[in-house]
C-alpha positions as CSV (number, residue, x, y, z in Angstrom):
1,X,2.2,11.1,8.7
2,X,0.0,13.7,10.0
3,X,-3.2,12.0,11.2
4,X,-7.0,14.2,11.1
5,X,-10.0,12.9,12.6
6,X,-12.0,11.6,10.2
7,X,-9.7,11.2,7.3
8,X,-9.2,7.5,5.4
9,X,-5.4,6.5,5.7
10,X,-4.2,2.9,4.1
11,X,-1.7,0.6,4.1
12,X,-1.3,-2.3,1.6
13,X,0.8,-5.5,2.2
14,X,3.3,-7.5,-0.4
15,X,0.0,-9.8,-1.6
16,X,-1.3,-5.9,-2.7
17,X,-3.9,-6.5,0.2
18,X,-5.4,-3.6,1.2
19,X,-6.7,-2.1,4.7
20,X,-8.2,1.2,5.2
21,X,-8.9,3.2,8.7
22,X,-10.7,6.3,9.3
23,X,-9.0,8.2,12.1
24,X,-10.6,8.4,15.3
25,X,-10.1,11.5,18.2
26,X,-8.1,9.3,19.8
27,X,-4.5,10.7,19.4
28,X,-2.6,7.8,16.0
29,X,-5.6,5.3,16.3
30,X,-8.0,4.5,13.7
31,X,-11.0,2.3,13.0
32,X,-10.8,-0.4,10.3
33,X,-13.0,0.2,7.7
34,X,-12.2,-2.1,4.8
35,X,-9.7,-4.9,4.7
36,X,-9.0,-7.9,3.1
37,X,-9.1,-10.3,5.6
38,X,-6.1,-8.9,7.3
39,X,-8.3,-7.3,10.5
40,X,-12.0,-7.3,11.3
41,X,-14.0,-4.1,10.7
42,X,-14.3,-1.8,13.2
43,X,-11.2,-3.0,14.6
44,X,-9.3,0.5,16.4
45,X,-5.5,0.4,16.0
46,X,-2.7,2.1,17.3
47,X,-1.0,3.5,13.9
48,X,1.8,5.3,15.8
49,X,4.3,2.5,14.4
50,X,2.5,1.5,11.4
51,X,4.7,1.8,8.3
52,X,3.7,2.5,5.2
53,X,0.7,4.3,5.4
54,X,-0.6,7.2,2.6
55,X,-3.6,8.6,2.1
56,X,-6.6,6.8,0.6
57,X,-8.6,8.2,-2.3
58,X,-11.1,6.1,-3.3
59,X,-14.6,4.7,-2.0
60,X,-16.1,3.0,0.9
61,X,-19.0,1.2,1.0
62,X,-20.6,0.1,4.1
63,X,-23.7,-0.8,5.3
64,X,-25.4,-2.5,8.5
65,X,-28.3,-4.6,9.7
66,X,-29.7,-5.5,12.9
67,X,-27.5,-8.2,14.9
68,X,-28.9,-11.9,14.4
């Protein structure tokens, strides 16, 4: 898969859990944006051996708060 900065790749497991990245500059790593209690947000992976992965078409919500 051809990776772009800034685009949302996913990969979903046999439960049909989901994670989403958004690609970073760094050359096959992305940033975990969603999941399903597979990895914590914000998370940066190496997706060079990742299997399975397509494009995601959908939407993201986030949102943040100052730290406790």
């Amino acid at each position: 898969m051809n990776f772009q900065q800034g685009s949302l790749i996913k990969w979903v497991n046999s439960d049909n859990q989901e994670t989403v990245w958004m690609i970073t500059e760094k050359e096959n790593t992305g940033v975990v944006v969603h999941s399903e209690g597979i990895l914590s947000i914000g998370t940066l992976t190496d997706l060079s051996k990742q299997n399975n992965l397509s494009s995601f078409i959908g939407t993201v919500h986030m949102s943040s708060e100052a730290a406790k």
